[in-house]
Every structure is written in structure tokens, then in C-alpha cells.
C-alpha positions as CSV (number, residue, x, y, z in Angstrom):
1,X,39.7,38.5,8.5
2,X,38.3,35.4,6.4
3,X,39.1,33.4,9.3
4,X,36.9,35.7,11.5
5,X,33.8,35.8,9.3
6,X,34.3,31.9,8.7
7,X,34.4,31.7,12.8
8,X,30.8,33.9,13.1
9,X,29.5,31.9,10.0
10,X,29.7,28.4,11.4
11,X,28.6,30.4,15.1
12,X,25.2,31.4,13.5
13,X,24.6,28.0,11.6
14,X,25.4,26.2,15.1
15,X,22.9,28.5,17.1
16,X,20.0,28.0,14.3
17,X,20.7,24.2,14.8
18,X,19.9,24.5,18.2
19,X,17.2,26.6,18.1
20,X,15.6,24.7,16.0
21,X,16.6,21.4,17.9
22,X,15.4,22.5,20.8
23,X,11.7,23.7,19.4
24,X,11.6,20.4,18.5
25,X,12.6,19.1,21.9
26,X,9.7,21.1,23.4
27,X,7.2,19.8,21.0
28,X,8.6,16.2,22.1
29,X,8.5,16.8,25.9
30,X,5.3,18.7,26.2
31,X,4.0,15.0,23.9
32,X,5.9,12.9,26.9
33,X,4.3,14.7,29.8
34,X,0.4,13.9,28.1
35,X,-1.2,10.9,29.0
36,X,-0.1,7.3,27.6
37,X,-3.8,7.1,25.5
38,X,-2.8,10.6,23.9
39,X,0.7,9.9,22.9
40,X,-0.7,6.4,21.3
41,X,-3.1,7.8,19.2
42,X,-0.2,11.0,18.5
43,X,2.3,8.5,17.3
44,X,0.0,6.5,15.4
45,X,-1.4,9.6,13.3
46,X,2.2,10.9,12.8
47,X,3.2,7.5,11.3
48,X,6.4,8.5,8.8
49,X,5.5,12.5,9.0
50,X,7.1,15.0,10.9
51,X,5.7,16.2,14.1
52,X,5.3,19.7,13.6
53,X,3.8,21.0,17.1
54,X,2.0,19.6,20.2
55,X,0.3,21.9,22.5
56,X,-1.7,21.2,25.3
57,X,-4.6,23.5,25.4
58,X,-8.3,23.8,26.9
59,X,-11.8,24.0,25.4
60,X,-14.8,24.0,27.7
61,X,-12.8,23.3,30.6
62,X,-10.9,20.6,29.7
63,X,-7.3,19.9,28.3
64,X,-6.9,18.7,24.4
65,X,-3.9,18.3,22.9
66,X,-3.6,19.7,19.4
67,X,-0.9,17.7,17.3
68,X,0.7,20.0,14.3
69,X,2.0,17.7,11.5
70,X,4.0,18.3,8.4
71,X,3.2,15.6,5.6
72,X,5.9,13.8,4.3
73,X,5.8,15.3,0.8
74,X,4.4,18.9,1.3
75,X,1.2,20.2,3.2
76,X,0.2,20.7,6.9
77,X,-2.2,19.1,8.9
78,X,-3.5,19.0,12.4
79,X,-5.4,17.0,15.1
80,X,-7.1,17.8,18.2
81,X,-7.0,14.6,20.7
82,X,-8.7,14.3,24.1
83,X,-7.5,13.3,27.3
84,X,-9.2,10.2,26.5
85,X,-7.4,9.3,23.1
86,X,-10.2,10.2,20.9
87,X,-9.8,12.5,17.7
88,X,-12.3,15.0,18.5
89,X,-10.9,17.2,15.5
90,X,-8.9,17.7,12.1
91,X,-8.0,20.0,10.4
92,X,-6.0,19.8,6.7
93,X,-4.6,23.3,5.0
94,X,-5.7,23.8,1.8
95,X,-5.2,26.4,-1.2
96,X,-7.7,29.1,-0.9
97,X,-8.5,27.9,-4.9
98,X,-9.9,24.9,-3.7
99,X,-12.3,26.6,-1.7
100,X,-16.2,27.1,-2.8
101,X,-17.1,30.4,-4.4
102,X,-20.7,30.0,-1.9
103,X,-17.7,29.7,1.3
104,X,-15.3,32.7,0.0
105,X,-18.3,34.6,-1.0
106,X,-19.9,34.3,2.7
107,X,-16.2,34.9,4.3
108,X,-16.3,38.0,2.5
109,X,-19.3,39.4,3.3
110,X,-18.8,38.8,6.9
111,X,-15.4,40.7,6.8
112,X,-15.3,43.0,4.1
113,X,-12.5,44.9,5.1
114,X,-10.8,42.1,5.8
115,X,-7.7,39.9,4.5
116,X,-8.3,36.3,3.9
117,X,-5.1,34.2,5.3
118,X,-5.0,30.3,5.7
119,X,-7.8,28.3,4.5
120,X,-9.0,24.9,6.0
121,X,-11.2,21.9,6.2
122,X,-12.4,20.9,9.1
123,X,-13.9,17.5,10.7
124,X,-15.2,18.4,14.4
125,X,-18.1,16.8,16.0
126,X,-19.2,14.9,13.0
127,X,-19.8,18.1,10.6
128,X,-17.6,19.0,8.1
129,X,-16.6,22.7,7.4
130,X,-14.0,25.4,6.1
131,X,-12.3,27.6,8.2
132,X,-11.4,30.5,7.2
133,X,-9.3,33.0,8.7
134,X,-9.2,36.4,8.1
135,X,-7.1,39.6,9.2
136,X,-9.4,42.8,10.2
137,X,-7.6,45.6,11.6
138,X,-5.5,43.8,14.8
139,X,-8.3,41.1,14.8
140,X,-7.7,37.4,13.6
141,X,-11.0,36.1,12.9
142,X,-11.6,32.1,12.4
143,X,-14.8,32.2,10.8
144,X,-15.8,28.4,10.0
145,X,-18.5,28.2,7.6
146,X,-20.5,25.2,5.9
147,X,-20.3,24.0,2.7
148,X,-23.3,26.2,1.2
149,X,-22.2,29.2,2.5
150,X,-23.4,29.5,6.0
151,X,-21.2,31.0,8.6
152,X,-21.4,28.5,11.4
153,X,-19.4,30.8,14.0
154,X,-17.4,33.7,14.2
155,X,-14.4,34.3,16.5
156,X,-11.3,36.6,17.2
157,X,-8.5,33.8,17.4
158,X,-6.7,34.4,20.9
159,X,-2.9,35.9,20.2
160,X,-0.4,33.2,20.5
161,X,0.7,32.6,24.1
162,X,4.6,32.1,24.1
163,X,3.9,28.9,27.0
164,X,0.9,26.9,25.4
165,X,-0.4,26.3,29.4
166,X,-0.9,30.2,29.1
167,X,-3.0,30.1,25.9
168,X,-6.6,32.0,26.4
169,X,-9.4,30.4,24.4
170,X,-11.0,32.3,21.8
171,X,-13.4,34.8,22.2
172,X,-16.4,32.8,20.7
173,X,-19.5,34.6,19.2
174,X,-22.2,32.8,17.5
């Protein structure tokens, strides 16, 4: 019997393995099949870290490829590349402490019934700002607000598409 439950032990840890090795696969391919620019500039913000994600996705009618990546030494960050090359976008997690009372204050009142999740900072078009997302009922609001306290836009994040080339883009109201 012990050699039975050893047999379905070392079964599980082998299909996690896989599972996990072949997330990572995807990640890689979907990186190989963007243009040669895009992987460049992919590569040369990953340096040592680990590459966490890469989806192809579009915005305004054209494809951007969002690189996921875990920081050597804790913490998650994330680009947004265009087809060109170009950082268009990042984004680093941070602790909801770190955020300003005038930003959690303005998230708050925007959804008061709601449930505050991950917190960012975010570098996009040359502005800086937090994101903030928020549970509401089935809603998953990203409401990205200045540093003062203004709410810059409001929008019910799309739910996660299991194929990234079948994401729908967020519904945007501002």
C-alpha cells in the first residue's frame, strides 16, 4: 500500500512539473512568435528576472504585448511594448500602505461598496498614476487615479480570456 501512495505521490509532483513547465513554454512561444524589435526590448527588461507572462493583446486597434515579470528578490512588475519596440507602459505592484490617503480616499468614494484588490503605479503616456482595482459585486473595476486624488478613468476590467488572442478590451468609461 506504501508503494501505491508513493507511486500516485511522485505521479502528482510529475504532472505539476509539467503543468507548470509548460505555462512557461507558452509564455516563451507566444514571446517567439512577436516581432524581433519586441522580443529585444522583452529580453533586455527581463535581464536576470523571471518572465512571468507575455500576452499579446490589442488597444485601439492595434496589438501590444504586455510582459509579466517576477523580480529577482520578491515583487511583480509589468510592461506594455508596442509592435514597434517602444515601452508604451509600466506598471510595478505595490502595498496598498504605500498608497496616498488623497488616492485610497478617491478609490473609495468611487466604489463604496466595493473591495480594494491589487494596487499599482503606473507610467503610460508620460503621466504617472495609481491603479487601483476594486471588486463590486461581479465587476472588477481598474480605476487609475492621479496623485491628488483625481480619478483619471473608470473601467470594468474584461474577464480573463483562457487564449490571450481572445482577450476583449475593457469596457472604458471616462
Amino acid at each position: 500500500m506504501k508503494n501505491v501512495t508513493r507511486l500516485w505521490s511522485i505521479a502528482a509532483v510529475t504532472v505539476l512539473l509539467a503543468c507548470g513547465s509548460i505555462a512557461l513554454g507558452d509564455d516563451e512561444d507566444a514571446m517567439a512568435k512577436a516581432p524581433a524589435v519586441v522580443q529585444a526590448t522583452a529580453k533586455t527588461i527581463l535581464g536576470k528576472n523571471k518572465l512571468a507572462g507575455f500576452d499579446p493583446e490589442t488597444e485601439n486597434g492595434k496589438t501590444v504585448y504586455e510582459v509579466s515579470i517576477e523580480i529577482t528578490g520578491g515583487g511583480d512588475c509589468s510592461v506594455v511594448i508596442n509592435d514597434a519596440g517602444t515601452i508604451i507602459e509600466r506598471e510595478v505592484e505595490i502595498d496598498k500602505s504605500m498608497v496616498p490617503s488623497d488616492v485610497m480616499d478617491a478609490a473609495t468614494k468611487a466604489h463604496p461598496d466595493g473591495a480594494v484588490g491589487e494596487t499599482a503605479i503606473v507610467n503610460a503616456d508620460g503621466k504617472l498614476f495609481y491603479e487601483i482595482e476594486t471588486k463590486v459585486g461581479k465587476d472588477n473595476h481598474e480605476v487609475k487615479i492621479d496623485a491628488v486624488g483625481t480619478v483619471i478613468s473608470d473601467s470594468i476590467a474584461a474577464p480573463e480570456a483562457k487564449d490571450a488572442a481572445e482577450k476583449p478590451e475593457a469596457d472604458e468609461k471616462k
